[in-house]
C-alpha positions as CSV (number, residue, x, y, z in Angstrom):
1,X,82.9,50.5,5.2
2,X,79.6,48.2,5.7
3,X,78.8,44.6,7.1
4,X,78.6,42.7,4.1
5,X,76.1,40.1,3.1
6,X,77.1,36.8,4.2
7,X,75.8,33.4,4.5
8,X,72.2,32.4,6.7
9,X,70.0,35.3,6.8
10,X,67.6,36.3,9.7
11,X,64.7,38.8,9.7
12,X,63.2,40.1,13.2
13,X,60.7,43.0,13.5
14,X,61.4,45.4,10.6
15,X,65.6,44.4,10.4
16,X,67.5,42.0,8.6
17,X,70.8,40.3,9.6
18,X,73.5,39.5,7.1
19,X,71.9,41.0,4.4
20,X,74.5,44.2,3.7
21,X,73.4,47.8,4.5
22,X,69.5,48.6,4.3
23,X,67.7,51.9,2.7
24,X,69.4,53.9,5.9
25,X,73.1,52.4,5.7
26,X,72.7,50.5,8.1
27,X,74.6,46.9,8.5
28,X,73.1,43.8,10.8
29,X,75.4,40.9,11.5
30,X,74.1,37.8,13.6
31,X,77.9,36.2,13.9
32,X,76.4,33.8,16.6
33,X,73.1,32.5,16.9
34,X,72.4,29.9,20.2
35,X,69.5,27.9,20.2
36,X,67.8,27.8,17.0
37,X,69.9,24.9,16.3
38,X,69.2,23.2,19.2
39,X,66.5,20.1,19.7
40,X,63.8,21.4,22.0
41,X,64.3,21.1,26.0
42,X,62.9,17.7,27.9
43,X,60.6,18.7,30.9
44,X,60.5,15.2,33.3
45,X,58.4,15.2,36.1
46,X,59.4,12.6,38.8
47,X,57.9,11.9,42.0
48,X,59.3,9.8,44.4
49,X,57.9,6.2,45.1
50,X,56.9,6.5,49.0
51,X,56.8,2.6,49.8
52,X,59.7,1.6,46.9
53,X,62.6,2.3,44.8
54,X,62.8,4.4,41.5
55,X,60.5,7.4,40.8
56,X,56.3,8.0,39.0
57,X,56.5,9.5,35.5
58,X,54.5,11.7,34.1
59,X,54.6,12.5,29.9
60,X,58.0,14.1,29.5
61,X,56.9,17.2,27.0
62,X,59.3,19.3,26.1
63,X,59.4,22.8,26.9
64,X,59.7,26.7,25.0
65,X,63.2,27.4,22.6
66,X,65.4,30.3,23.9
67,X,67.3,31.9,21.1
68,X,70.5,34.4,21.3
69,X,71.5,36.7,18.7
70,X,75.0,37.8,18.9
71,X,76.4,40.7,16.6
72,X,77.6,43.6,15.2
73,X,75.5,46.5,13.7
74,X,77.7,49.1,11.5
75,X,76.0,52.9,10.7
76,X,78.0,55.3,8.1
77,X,78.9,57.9,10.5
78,X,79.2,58.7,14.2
79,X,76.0,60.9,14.3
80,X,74.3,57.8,12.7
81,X,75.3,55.5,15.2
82,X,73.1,56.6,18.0
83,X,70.2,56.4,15.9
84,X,71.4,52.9,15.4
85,X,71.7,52.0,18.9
86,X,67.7,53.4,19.3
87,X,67.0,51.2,16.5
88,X,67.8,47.8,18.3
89,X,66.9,49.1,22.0
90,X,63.4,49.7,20.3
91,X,62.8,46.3,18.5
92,X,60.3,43.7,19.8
93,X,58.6,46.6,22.2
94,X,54.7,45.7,21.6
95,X,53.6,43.7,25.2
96,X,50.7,42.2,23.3
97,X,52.7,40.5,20.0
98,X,55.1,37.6,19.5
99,X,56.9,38.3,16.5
100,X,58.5,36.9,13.5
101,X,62.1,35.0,14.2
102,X,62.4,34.0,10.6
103,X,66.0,32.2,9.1
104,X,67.2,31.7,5.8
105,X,69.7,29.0,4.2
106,X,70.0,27.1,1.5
107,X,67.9,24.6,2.3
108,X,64.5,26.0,3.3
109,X,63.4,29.1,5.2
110,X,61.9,28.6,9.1
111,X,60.2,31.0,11.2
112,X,58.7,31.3,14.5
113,X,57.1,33.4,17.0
114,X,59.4,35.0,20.0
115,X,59.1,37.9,22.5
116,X,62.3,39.1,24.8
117,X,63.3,38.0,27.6
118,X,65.6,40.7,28.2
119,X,66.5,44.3,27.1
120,X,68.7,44.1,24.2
121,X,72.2,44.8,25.3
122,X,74.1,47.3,23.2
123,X,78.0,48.0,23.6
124,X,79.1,51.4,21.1
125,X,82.8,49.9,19.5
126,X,85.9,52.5,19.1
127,X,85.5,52.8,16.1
128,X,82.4,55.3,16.4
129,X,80.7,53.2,13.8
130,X,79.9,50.2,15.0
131,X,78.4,48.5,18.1
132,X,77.7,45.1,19.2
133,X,74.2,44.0,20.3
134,X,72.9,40.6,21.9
135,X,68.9,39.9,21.7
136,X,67.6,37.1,23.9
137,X,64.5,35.7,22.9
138,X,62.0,32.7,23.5
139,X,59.2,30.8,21.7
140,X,56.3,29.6,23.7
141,X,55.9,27.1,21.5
142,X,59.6,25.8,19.4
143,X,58.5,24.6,17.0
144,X,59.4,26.3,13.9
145,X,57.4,26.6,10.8
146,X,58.2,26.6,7.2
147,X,56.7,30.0,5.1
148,X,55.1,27.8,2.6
149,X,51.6,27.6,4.0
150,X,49.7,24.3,2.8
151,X,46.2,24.1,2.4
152,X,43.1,21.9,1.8
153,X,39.5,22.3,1.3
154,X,36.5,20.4,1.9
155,X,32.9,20.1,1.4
156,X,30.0,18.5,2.8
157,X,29.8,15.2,1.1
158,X,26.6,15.2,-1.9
159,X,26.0,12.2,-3.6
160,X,26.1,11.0,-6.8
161,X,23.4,12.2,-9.7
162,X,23.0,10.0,-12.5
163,X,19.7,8.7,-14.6
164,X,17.6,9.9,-17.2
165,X,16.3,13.3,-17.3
166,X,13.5,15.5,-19.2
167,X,14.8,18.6,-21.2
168,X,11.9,18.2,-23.7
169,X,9.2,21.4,-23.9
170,X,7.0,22.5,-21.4
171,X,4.5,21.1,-19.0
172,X,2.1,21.0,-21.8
173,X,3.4,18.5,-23.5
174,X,3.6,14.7,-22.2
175,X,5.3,12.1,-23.4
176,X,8.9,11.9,-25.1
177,X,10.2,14.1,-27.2
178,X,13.3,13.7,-29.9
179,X,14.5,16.9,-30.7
180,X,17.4,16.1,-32.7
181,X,20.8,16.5,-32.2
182,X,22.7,20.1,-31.9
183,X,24.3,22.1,-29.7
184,X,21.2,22.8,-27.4
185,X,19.9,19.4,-26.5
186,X,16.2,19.2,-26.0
187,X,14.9,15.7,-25.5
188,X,15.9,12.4,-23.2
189,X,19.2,13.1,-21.9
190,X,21.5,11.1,-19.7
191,X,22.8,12.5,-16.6
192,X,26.1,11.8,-14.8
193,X,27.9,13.0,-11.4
194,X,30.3,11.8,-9.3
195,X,29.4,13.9,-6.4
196,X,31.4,16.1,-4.2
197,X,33.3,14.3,-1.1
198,X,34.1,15.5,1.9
199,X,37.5,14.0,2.8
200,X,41.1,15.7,2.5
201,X,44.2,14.7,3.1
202,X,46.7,16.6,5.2
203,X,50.9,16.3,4.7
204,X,53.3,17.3,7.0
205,X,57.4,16.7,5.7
206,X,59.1,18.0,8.8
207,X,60.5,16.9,12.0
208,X,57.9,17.9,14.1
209,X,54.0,17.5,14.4
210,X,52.0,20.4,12.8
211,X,49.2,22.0,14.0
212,X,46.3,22.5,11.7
213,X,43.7,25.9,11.5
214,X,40.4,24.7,10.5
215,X,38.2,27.5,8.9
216,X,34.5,26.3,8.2
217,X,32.4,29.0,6.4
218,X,28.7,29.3,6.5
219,X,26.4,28.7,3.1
220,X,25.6,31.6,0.9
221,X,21.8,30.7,2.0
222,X,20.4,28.4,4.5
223,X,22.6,27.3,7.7
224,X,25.5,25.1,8.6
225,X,24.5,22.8,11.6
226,X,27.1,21.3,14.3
227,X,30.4,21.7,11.7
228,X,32.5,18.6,12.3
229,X,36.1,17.6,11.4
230,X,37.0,14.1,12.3
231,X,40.5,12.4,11.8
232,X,39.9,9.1,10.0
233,X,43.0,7.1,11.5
234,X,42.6,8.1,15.3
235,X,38.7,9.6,15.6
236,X,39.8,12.6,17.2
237,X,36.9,15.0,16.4
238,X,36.0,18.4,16.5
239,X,32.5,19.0,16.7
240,X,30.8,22.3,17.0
241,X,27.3,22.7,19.0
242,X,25.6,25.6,17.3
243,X,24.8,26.7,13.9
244,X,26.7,28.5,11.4
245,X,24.3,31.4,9.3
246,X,25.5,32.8,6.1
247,X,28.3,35.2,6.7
248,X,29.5,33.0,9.6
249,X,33.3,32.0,10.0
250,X,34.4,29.5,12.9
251,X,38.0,28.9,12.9
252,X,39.7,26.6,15.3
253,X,43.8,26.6,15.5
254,X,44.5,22.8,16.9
255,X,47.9,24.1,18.4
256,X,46.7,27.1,20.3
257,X,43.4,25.6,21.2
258,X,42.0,29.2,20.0
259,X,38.1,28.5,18.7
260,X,36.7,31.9,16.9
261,X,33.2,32.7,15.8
262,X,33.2,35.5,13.8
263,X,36.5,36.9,16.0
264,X,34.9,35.9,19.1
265,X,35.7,33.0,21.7
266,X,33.6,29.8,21.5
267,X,35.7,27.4,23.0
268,X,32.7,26.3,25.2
269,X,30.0,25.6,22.2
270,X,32.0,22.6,21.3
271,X,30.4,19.2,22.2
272,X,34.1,17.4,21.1
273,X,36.8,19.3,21.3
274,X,39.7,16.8,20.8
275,X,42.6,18.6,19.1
276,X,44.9,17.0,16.8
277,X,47.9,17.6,14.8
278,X,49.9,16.1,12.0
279,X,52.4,13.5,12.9
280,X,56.4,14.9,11.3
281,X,56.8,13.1,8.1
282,X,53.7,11.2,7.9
283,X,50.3,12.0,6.0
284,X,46.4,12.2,7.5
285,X,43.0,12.4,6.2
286,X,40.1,13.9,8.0
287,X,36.4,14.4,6.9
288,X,34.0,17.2,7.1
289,X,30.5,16.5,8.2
290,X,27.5,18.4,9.4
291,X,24.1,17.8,11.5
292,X,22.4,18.9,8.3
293,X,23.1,19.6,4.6
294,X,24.4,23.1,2.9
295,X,25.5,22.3,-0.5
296,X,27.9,25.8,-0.1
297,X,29.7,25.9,2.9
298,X,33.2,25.0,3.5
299,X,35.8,23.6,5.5
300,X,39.5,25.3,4.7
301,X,42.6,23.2,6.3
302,X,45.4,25.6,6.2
303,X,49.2,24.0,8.0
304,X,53.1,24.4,7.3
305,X,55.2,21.8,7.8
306,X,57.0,22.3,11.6
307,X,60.7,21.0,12.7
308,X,62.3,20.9,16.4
């Protein structure tokens, strides 16, 4: 007999929950799941008023999401069972990662990024087959994430080409030309662009704000001076000191506050360094600008909408 499939599904470091027996036999069930659910915890700070009644304030953020996984996991056999067990004493082991908490329903699928708080606790059933386990988790940050990543690109704003223009022969010749009509033109032509602009706009349909990562990628030739995003609304901007070379790649991850050149930390090249996110269920534009042009290079906005 296995754990059958049932209702919301849940993936965490290599296993899935409720999804019937994997490739080994074996069966996950999350029957109770505390704290995913759950709005995000307040954090007030008060300070008592020394010469009056009532209390300062600070800004009331909230704090990180604890999540507990209760369950059953089901092997075929006895002798299968204790490699079970070693299965969920070993998950989430890495000190250095935050891994994937990732549920499924109907609606949409949400993930987020947890690390233990506590061993996984493990209790072998009668039955020699099954055991019940309980994983305790938290997330730093709550928030949790839809898969689908969203994304935007920009580049540096070129204006508009548009005017008469010589396609007759070579220098030798002056004057203009007619060379009749065809498929190759040669002669007085008329010449239209609209030009490239450098503004995108950013979405966000959840319940909470979304961070952004910002990716700016250097020209194919020439340089990329001081890389800027601005948001048009507020004028929160993001401005980067040095200069980008070809095969250059800055990125900057407005949640985490992490700014990478090339892999490595710049956080202190920036002369504005205002991080800003995406209000929940609202829409933004921001604009890419530079101290100088480079027709090629790029800024990439890459988000998923976030709930509490």
């Amino acid at each position: 007999m296995t754990l059958v499939a049932i209702g919301d599904t849940w993936e965490l470091d290599g296993l899935s929950f409720n999804t019937g027996p994997d490739s080994r036999g074996y069966s996950f069930h999350v029957k109770t799941a505390r704290g995913w659910d759950s709005g995000l915890p307040p954090r007030p700070r008060l300070s008592d008023r020394p010469n009056g009644n009532g209390s300062y304030r600070a800004s009331n953020y909230r704090g990180s999401r604890v999540i507990e996984l209760d369950g059953l996991a089901r092997a075929a056999s006895r002798l299968e069972r204790e490699d079970l067990m070693a299965t969920i004493a070993g998950v989430c082991l890495d000190p250095q990662t935050l891994y994937t908490l990732t549920k499924t329903t109907r609606a949409r699928t949400l993930t987020l990024f947890a690390e233990l708080t506590s061993e996984p606790a493990i209790t072998p059933m009668p039955d020699g087959l099954t055991c019940a386990f309980n994983i305790q988790l938290v997330a730093a940050d709550g928030r949790k994430y839809s898969t689908e990543v969203k994304s935007a690109q920009a580049m540096l704003a070129q204006a508009s080409v548009q005017g008469v223009q010589w396609d007759g022969p070579g220098p030798s010749v002056s004057g203009v030309e007619w060379g009749g009509p065809g498929p190759s033109i040669t002669g007085v032509v008329w010449q239209a662009s609209s030009g490239t602009g450098s503004t995108i706009g950013l979405d966000n349909d959840g319940t909470a704000a979304a961070p952004i990562l910002f990716t700016f990628t250097a020209p194919v030739t020439g340089t990329l001076p001081q890389p800027t995003v601005s948001r048009l609304d507020t004028g929160e901007t993001i401005a980067y000191s040095g200069t980008l070379v070809p095969g250059d790649v800055l990125t900057v991850n407005t949640g985490t506050g992490l700014a990478l050149l090339n892999g490595v930390p710049v956080r202190g090249l920036f002369s504005r360094f205002e991080l800003f996110e995406i209000a929940p269920r609202s829409a933004t534009s921001v604009q890419f600008s530079a101290g100088g042009p480079a027709d090629t290079a790029t800024m990439l906005a890459q988000w998923s909408d976030a709930y509490n």
